[in-house]
N, CA and C atoms of all chains as a GROMACS GRO file, in nm:
protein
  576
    1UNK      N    1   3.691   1.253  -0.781
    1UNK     CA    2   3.691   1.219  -0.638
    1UNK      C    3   3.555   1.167  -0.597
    2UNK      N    4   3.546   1.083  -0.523
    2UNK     CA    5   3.454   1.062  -0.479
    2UNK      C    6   3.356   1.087  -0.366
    3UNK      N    7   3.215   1.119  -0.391
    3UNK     CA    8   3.180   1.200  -0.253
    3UNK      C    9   3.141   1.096  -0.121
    4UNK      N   10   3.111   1.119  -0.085
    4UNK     CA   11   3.077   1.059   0.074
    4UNK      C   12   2.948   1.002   0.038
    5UNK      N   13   2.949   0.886   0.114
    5UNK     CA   14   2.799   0.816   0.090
    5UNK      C   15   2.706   0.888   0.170
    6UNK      N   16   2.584   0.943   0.147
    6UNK     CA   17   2.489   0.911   0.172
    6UNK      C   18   2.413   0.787   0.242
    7UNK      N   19   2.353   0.862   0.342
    7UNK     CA   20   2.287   0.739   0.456
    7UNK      C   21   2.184   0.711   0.394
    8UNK      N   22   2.129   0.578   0.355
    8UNK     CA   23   1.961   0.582   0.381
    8UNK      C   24   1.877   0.608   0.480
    9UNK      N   25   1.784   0.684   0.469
    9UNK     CA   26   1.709   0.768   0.551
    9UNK      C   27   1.653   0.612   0.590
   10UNK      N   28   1.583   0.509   0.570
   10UNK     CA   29   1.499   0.439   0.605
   10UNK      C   30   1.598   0.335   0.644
   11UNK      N   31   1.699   0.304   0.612
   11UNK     CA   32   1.804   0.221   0.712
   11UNK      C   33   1.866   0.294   0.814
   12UNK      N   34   1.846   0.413   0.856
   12UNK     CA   35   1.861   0.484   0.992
   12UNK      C   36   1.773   0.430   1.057
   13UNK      N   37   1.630   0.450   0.998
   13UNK     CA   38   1.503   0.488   1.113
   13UNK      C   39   1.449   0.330   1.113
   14UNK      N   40   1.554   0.204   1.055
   14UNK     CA   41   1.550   0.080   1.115
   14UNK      C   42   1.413   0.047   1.066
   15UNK      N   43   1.348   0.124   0.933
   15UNK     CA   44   1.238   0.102   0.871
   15UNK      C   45   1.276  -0.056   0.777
   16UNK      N   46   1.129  -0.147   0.810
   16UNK     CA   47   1.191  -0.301   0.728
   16UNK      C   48   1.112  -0.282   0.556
   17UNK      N   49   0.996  -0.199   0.602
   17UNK     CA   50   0.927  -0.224   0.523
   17UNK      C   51   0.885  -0.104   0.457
   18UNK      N   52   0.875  -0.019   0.326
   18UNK     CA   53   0.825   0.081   0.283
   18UNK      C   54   0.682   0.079   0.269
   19UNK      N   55   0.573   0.125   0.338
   19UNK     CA   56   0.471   0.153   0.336
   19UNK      C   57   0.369   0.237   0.266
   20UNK      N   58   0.290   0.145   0.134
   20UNK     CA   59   0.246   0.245   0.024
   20UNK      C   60   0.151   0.312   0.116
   21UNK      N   61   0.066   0.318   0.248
   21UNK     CA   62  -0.004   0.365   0.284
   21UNK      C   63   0.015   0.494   0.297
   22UNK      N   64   0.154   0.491   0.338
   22UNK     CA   65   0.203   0.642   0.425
   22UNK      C   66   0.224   0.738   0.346
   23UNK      N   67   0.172   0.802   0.292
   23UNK     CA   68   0.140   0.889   0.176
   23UNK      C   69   0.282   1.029   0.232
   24UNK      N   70   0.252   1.008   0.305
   24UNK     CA   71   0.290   1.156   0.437
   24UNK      C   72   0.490   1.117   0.370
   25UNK      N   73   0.500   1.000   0.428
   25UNK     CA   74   0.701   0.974   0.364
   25UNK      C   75   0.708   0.942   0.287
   26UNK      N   76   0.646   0.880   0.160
   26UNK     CA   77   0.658   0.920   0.029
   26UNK      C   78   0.616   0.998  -0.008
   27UNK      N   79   0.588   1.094  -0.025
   27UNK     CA   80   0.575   1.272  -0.065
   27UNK      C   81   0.711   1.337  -0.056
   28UNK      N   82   0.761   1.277   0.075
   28UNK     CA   83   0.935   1.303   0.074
   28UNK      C   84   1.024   1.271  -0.033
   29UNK      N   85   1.002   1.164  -0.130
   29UNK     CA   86   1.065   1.092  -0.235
   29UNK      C   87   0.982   1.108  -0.352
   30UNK      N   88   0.923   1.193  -0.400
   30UNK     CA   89   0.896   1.243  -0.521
   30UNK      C   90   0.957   1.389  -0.520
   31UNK      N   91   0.908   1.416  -0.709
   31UNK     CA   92   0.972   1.574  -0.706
   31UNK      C   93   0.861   1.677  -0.761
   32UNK      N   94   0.876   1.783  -0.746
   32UNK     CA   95   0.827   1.871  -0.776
   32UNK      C   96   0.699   1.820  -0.870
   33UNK      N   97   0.716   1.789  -0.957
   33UNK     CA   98   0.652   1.706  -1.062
   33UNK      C   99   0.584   1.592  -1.030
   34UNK      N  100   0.633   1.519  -0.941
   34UNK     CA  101   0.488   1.385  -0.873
   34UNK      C  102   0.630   1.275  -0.970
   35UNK      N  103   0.745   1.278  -0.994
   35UNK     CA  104   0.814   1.167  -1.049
   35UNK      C  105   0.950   1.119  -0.887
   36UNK      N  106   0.936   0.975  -0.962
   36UNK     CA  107   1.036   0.945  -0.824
   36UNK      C  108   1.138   1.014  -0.819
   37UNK      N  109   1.217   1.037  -0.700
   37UNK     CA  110   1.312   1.100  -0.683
   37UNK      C  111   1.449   0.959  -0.675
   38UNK      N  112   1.550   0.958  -0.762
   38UNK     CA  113   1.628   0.905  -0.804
   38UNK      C  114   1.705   0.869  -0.662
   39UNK      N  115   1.800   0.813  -0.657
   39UNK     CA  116   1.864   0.714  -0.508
   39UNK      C  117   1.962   0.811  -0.489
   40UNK      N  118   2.047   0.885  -0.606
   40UNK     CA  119   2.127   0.949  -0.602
   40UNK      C  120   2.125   1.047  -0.526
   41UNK      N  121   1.969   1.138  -0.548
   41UNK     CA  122   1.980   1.262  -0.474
   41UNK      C  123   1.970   1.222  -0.300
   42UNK      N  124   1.859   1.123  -0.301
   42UNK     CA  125   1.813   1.100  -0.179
   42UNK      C  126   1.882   0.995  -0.075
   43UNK      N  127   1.965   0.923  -0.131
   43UNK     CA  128   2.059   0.858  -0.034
   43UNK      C  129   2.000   0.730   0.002
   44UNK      N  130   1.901   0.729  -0.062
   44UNK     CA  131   1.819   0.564  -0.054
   44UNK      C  132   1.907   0.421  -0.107
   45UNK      N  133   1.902   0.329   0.017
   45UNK     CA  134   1.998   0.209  -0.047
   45UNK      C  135   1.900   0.148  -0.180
   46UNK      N  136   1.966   0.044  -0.221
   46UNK     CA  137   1.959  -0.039  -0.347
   46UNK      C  138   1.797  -0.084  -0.292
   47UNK      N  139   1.796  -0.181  -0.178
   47UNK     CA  140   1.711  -0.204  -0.145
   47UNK      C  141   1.568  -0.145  -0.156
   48UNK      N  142   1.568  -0.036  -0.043
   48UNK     CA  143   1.473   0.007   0.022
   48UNK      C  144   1.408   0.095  -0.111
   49UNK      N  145   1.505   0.153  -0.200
   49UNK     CA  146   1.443   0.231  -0.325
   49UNK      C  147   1.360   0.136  -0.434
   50UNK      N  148   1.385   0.017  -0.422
   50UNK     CA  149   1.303  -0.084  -0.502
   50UNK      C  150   1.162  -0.124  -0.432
   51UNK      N  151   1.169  -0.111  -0.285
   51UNK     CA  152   1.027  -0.102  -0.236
   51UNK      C  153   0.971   0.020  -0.226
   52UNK      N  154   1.030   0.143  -0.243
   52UNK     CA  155   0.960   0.268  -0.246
   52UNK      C  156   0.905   0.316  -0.402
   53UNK      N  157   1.001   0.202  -0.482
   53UNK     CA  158   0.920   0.300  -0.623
   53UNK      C  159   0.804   0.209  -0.684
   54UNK      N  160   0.781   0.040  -0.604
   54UNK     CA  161   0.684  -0.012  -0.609
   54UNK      C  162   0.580   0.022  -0.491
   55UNK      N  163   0.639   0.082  -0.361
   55UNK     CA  164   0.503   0.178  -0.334
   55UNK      C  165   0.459   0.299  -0.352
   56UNK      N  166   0.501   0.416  -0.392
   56UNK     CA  167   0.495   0.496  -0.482
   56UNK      C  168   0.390   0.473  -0.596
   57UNK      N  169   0.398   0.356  -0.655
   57UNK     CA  170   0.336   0.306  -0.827
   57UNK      C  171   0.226   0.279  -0.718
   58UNK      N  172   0.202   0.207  -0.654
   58UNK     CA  173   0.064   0.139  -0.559
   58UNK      C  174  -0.023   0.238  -0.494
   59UNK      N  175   0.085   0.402  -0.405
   59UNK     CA  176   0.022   0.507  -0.382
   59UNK      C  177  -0.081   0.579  -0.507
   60UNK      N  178   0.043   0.573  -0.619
   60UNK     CA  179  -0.049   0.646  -0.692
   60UNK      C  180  -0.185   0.580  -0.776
   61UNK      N  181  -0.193   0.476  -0.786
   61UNK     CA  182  -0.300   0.389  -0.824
   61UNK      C  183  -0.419   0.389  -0.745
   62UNK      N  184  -0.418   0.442  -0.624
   62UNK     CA  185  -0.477   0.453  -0.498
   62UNK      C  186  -0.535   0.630  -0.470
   63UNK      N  187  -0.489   0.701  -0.568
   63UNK     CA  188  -0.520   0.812  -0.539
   63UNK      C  189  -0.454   0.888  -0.401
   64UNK      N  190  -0.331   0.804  -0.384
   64UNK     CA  191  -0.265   0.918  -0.276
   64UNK      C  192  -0.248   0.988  -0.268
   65UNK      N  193  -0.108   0.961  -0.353
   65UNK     CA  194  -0.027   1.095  -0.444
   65UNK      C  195  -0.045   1.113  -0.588
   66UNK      N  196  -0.059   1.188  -0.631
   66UNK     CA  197  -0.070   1.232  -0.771
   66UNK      C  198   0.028   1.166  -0.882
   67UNK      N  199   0.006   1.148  -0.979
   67UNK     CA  200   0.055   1.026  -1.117
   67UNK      C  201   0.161   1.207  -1.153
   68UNK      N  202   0.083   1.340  -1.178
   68UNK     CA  203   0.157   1.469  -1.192
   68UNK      C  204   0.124   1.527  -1.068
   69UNK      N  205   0.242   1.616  -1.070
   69UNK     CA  206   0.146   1.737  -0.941
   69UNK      C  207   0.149   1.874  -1.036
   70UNK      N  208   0.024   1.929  -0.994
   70UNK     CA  209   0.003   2.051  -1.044
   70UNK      C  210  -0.067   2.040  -1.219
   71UNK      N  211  -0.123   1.910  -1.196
   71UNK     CA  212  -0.162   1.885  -1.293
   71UNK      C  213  -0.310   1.924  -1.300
   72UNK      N  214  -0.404   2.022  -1.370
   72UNK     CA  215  -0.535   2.018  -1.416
   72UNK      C  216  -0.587   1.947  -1.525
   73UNK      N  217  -0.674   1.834  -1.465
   73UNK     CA  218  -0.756   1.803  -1.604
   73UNK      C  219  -0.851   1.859  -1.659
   74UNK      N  220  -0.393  -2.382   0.197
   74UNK     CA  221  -0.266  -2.339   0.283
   74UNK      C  222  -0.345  -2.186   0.240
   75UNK      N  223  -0.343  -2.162   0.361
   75UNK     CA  224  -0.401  -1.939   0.314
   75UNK      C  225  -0.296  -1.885   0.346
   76UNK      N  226  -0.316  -1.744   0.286
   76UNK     CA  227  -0.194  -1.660   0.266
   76UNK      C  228  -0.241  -1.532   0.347
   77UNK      N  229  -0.159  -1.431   0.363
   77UNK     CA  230  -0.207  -1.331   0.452
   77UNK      C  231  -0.223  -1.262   0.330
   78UNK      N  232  -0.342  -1.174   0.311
   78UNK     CA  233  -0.354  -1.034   0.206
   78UNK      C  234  -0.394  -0.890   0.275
   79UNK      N  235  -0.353  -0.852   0.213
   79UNK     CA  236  -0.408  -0.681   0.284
   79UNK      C  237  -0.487  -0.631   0.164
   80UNK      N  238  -0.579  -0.583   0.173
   80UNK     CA  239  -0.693  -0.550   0.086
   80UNK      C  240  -0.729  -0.411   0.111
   81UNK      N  241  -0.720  -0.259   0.020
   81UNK     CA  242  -0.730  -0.156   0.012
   81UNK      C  243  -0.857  -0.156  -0.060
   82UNK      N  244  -1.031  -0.096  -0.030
   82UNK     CA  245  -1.086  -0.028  -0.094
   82UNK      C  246  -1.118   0.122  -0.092
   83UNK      N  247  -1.198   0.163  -0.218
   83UNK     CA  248  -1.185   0.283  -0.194
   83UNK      C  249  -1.306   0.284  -0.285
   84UNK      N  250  -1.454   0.330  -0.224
   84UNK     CA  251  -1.557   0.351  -0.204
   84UNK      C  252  -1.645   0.470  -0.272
   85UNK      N  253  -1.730   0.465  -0.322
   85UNK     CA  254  -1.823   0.625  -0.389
   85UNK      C  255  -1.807   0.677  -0.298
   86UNK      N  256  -1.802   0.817  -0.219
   86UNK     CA  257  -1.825   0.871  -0.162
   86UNK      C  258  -1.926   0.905  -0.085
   87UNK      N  259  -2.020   0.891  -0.162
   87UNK     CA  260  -2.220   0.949  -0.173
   87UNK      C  261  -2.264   0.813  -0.080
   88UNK      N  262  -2.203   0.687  -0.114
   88UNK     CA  263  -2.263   0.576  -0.018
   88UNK      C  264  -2.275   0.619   0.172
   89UNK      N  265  -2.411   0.560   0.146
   89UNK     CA  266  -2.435   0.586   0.323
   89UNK      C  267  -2.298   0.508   0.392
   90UNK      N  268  -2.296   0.472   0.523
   90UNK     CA  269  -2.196   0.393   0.539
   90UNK      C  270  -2.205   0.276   0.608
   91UNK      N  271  -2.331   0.248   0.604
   91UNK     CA  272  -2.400   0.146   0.599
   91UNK      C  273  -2.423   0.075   0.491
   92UNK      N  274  -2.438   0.108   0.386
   92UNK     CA  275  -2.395   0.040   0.193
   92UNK      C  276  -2.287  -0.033   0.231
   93UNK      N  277  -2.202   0.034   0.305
   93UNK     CA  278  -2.034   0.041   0.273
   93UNK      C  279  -1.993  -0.079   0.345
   94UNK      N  280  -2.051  -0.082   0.496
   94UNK     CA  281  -2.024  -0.234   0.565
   94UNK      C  282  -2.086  -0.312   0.487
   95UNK      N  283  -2.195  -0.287   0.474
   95UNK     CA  284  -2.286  -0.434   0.415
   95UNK      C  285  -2.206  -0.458   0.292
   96UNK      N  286  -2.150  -0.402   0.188
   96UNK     CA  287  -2.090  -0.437   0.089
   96UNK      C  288  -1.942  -0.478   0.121
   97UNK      N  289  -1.865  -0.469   0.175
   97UNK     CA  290  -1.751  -0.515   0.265
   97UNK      C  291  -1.839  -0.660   0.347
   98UNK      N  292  -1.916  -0.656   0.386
   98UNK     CA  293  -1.941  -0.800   0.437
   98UNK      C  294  -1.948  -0.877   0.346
   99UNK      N  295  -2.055  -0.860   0.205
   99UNK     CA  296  -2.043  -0.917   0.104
   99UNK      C  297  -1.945  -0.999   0.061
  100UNK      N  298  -1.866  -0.887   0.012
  100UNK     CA  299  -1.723  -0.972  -0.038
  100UNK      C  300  -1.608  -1.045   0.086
  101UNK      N  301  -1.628  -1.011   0.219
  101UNK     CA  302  -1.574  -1.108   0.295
  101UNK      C  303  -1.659  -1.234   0.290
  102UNK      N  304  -1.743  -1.208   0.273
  102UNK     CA  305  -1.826  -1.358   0.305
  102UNK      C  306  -1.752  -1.438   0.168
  103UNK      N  307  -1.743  -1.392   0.025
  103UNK     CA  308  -1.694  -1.467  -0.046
  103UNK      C  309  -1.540  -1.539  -0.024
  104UNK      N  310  -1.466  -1.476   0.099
  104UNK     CA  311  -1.305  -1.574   0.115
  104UNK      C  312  -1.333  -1.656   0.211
  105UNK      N  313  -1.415  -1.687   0.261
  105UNK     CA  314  -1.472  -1.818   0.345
  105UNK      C  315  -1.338  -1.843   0.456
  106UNK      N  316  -1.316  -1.720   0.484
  106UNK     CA  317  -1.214  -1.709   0.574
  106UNK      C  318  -1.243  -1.743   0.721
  107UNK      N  319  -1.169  -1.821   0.762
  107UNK     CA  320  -1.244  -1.874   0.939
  107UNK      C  321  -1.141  -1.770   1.027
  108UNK      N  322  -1.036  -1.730   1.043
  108UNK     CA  323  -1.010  -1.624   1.093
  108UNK      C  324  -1.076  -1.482   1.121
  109UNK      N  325  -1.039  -1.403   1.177
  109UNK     CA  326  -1.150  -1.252   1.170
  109UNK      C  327  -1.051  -1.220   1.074
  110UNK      N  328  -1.148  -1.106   1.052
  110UNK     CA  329  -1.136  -0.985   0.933
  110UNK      C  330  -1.114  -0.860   1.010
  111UNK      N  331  -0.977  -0.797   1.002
  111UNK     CA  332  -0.940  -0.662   1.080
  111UNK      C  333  -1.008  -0.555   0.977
  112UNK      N  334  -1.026  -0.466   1.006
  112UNK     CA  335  -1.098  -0.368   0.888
  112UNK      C  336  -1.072  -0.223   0.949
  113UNK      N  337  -1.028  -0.162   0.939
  113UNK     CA  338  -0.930  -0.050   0.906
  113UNK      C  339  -1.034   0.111   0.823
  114UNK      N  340  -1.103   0.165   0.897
  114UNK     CA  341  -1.178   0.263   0.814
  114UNK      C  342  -1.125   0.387   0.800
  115UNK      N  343  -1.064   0.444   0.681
  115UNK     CA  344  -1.015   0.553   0.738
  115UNK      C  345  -1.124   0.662   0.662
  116UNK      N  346  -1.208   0.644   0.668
  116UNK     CA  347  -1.369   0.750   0.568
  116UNK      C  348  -1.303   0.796   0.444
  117UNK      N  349  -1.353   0.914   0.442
  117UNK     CA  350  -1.385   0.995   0.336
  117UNK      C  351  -1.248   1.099   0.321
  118UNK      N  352  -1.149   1.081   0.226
  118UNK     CA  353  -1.061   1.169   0.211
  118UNK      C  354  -1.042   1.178   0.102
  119UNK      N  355  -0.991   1.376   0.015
  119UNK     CA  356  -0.965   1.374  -0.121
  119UNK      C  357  -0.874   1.287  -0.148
  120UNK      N  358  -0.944   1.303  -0.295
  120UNK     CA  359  -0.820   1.156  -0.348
  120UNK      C  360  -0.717   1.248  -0.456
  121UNK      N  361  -0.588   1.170  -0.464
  121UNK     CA  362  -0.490   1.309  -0.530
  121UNK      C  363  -0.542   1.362  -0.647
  122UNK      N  364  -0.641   1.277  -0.703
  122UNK     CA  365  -0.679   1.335  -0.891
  122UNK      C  366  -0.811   1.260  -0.925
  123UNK      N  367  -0.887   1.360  -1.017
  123UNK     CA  368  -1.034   1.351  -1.002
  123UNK      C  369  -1.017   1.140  -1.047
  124UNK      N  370  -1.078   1.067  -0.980
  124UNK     CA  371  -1.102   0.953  -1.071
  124UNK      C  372  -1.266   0.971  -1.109
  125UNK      N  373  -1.309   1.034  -1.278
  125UNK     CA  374  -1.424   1.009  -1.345
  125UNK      C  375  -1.469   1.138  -1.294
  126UNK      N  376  -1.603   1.161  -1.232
  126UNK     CA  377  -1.665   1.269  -1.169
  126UNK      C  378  -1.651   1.303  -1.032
  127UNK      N  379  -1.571   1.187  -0.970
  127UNK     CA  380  -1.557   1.197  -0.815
  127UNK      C  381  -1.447   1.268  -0.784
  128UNK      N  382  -1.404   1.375  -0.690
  128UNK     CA  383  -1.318   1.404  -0.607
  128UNK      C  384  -1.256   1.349  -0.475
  129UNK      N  385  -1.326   1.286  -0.412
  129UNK     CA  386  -1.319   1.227  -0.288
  129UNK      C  387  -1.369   1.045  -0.307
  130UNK      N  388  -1.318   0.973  -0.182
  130UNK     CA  389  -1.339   0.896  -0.192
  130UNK      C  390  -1.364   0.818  -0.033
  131UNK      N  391  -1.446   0.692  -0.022
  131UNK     CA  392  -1.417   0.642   0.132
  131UNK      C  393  -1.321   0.512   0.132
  132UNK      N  394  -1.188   0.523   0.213
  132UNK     CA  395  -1.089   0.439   0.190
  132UNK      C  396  -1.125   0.321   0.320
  133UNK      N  397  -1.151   0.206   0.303
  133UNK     CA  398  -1.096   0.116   0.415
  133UNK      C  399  -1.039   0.030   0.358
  134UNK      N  400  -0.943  -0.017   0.476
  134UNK     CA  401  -0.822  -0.150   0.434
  134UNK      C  402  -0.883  -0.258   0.520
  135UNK      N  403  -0.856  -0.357   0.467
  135UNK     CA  404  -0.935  -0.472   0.542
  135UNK      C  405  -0.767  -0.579   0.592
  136UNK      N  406  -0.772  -0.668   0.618
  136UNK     CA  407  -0.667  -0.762   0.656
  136UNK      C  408  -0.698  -0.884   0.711
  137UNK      N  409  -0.668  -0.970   0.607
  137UNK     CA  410  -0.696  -1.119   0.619
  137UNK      C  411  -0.659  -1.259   0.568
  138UNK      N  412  -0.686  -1.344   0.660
  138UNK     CA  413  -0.658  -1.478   0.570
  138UNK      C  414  -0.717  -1.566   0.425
  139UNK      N  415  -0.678  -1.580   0.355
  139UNK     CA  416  -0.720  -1.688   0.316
  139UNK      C  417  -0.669  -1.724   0.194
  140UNK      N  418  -0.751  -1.832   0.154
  140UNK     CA  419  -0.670  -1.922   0.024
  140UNK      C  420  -0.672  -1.839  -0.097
  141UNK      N  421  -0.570  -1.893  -0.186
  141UNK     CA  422  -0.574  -1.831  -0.296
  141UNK      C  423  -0.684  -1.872  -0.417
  142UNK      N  424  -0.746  -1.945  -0.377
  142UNK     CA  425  -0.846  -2.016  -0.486
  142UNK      C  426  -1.009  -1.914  -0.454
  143UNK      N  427  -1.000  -1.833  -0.347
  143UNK     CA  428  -1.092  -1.803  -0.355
  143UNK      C  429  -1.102  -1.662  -0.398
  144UNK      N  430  -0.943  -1.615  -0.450
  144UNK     CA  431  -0.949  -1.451  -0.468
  144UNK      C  432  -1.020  -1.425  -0.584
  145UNK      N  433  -1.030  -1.487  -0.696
  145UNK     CA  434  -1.078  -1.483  -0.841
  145UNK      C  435  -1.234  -1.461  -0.783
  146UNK      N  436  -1.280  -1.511  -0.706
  146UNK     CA  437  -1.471  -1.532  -0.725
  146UNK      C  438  -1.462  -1.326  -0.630
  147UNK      N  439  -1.426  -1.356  -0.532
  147UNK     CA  440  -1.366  -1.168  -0.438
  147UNK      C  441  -1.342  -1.062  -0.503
  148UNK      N  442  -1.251  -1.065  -0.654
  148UNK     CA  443  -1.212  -1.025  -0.742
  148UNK      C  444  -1.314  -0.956  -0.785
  149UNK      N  445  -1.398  -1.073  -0.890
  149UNK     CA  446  -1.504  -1.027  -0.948
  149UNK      C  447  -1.587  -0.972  -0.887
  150UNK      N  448  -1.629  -1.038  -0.792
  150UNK     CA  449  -1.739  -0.914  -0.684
  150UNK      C  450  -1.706  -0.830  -0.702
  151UNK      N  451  -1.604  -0.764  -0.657
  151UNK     CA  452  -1.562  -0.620  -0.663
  151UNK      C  453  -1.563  -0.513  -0.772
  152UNK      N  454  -1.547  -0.666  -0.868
  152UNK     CA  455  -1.491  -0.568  -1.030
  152UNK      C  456  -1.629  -0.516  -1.103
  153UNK      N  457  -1.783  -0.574  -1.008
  153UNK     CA  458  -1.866  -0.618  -1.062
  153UNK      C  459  -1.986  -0.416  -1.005
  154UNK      N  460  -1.909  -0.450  -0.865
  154UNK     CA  461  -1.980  -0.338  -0.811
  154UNK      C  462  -1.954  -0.182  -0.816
  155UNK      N  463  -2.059  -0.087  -0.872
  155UNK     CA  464  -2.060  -0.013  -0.913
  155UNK      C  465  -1.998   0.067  -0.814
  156UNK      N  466  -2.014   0.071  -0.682
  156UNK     CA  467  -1.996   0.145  -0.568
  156UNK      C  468  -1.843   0.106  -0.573
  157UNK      N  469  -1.749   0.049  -0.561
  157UNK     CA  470  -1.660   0.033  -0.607
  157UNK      C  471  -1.518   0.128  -0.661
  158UNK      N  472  -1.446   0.254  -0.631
  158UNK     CA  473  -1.454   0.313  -0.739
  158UNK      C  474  -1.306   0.233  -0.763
  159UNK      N  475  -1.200   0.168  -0.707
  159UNK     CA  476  -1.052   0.111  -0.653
  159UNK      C  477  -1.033   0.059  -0.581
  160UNK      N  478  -0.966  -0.109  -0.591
  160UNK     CA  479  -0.923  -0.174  -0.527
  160UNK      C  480  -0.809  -0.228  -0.521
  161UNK      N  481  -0.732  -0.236  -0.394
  161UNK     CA  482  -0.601  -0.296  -0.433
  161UNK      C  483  -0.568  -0.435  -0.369
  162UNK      N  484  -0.545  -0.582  -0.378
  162UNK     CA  485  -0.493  -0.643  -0.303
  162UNK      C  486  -0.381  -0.666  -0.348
  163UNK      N  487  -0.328  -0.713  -0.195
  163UNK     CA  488  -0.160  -0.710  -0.189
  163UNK      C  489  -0.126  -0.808  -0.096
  164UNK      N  490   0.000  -0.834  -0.112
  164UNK     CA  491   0.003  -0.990  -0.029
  164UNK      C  492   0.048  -0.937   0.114
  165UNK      N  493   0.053  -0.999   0.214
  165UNK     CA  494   0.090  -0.922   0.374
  165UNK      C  495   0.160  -0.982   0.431
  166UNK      N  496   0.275  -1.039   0.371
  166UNK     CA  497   0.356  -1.139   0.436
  166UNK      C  498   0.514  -1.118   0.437
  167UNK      N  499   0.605  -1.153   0.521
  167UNK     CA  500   0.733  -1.188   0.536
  167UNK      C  501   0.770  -1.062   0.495
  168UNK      N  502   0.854  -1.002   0.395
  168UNK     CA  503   0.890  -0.882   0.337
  168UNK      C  504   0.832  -0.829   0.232
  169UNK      N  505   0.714  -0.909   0.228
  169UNK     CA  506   0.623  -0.842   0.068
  169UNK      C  507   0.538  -0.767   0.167
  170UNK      N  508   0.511  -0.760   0.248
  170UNK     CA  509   0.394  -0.675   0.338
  170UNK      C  510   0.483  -0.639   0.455
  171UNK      N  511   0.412  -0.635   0.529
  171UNK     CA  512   0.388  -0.537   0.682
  171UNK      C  513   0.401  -0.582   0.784
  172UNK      N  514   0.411  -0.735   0.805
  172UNK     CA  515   0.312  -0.801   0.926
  172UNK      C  516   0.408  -0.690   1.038
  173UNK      N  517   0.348  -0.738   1.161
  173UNK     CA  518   0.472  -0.715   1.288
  173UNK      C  519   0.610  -0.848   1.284
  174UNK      N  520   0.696  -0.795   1.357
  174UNK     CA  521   0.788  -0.912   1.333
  174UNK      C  522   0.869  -0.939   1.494
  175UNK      N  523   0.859  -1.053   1.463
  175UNK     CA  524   0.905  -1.124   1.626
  175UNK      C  525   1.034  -1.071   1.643
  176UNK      N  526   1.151  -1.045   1.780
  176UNK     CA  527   1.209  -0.971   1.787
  176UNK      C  528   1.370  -1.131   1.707
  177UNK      N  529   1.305  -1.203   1.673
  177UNK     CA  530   1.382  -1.297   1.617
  177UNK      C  531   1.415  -1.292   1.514
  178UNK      N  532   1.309  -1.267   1.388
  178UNK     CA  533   1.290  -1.218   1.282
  178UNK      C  534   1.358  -1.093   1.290
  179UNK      N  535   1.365  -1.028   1.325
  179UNK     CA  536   1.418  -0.869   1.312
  179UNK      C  537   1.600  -0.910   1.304
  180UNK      N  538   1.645  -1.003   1.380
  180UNK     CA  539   1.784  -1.003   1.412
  180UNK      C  540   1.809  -1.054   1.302
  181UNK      N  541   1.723  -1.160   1.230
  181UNK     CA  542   1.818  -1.234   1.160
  181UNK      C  543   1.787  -1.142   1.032
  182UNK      N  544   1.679  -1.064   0.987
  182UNK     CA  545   1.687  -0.986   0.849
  182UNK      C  546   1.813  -0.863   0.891
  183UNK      N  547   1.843  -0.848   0.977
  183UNK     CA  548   1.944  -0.747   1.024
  183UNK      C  549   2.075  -0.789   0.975
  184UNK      N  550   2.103  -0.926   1.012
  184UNK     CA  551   2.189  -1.012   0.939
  184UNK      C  552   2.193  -1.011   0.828
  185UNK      N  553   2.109  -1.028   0.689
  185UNK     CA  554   2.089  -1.058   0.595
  185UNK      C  555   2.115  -0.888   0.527
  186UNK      N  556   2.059  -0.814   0.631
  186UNK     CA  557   2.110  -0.637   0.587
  186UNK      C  558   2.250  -0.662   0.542
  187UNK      N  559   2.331  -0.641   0.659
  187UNK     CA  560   2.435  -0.641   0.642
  187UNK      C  561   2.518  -0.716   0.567
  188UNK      N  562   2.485  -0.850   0.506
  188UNK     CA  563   2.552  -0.921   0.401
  188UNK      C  564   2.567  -0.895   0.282
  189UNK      N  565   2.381  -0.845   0.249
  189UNK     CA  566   2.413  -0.808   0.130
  189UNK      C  567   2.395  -0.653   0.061
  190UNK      N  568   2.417  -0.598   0.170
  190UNK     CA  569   2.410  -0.436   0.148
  190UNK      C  570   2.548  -0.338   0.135
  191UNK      N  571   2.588  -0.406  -0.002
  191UNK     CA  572   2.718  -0.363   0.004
  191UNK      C  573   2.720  -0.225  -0.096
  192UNK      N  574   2.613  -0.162  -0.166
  192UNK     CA  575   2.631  -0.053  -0.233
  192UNK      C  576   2.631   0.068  -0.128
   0.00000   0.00000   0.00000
């Protein structure tokens, strides 16, 4: 059976553009671990998940968010 | 023909912040950009993971015009200076960036939502 779609959170909030700046809503879309969080769990369209996991890659290059979390070097 | 870029640095920490403009003027002076230069400071914040010996870092984003022939000489400046510790440019245009968008633009990518947003 099939389940019910899932909304994209960022085609609700009429967001055009995923913003590597915003460290703060992508923190929402990683996991435990500092890895993207897949479309499946999070309800992200086709779209908007292809600009979040190329800002995501740009956050973390930037020292936003962490490449691991809970990682000691 | 110039392009819009958005330009992320991210700074030693230890620099006065006066280093920090004057070295940001530097490399604007190299895009011979006749438009202004928006510049965006957001100081000194930890950064998620040590880069080298540093913990912290000073982030400003800059935002500006110009040609693409002059990013290579901007580039190197940057790549050159020690103070330096990360830089990102990125293009700032249409749907590769940020800009604001006229309430015209908004209707018709709204359009283009809905056509091809069939998953």
């Amino acid at each position: 059976m099939r389940r019910p779609q899932k909304s994209c959170p960022f085609c609700e909030g009429r967001v055009h553009y995923v913003d590597y700046k915003d460290d703060r809503t992508l923190g929402r879309f990683i996991t435990d671990h500092g890895k993207i969080l897949p479309s499946r769990l999070s309800g992200v369209c086709a779209r908007h998940q292809r600009q979040l996991s190329t800002a995501i890659k740009r956050a973390r290059y930037l020292a936003m968010i962490p490449y691991i979390r809970g990682h000691q070097a | 023909m110039t392009r819009r870029y958005e330009a992320v640095y991210i700074f030693d920490s230890t620099l006065e912040d006066a280093a920090i403009n004057e070295k940001i003027a530097r490399f604007h002076a190299l895009l011979q950009s006749t438009d202004e230069i928006s510049i965006d400071h957001w100081g000194r914040r930890q950064l998620a993971y040590k880069i080298g010996p540093r913990d912290t870092g000073y982030y400003a984003i800059a935002r500006f015009h110009a040609s693409p022939t002059t990013l290579p000489e901007y580039e190197r400046a940057m790549k050159l200076d020690d103070g330096v510790v990360r830089y990102l440019i990125t293009l700032f245009e249409h749907e590769v960036g940020a800009p604001p968008m006229t309430e015209e633009e908004m209707a018709r990518a709204a359009r283009q939502d809905d056509d091809d947003d069939e998953d």
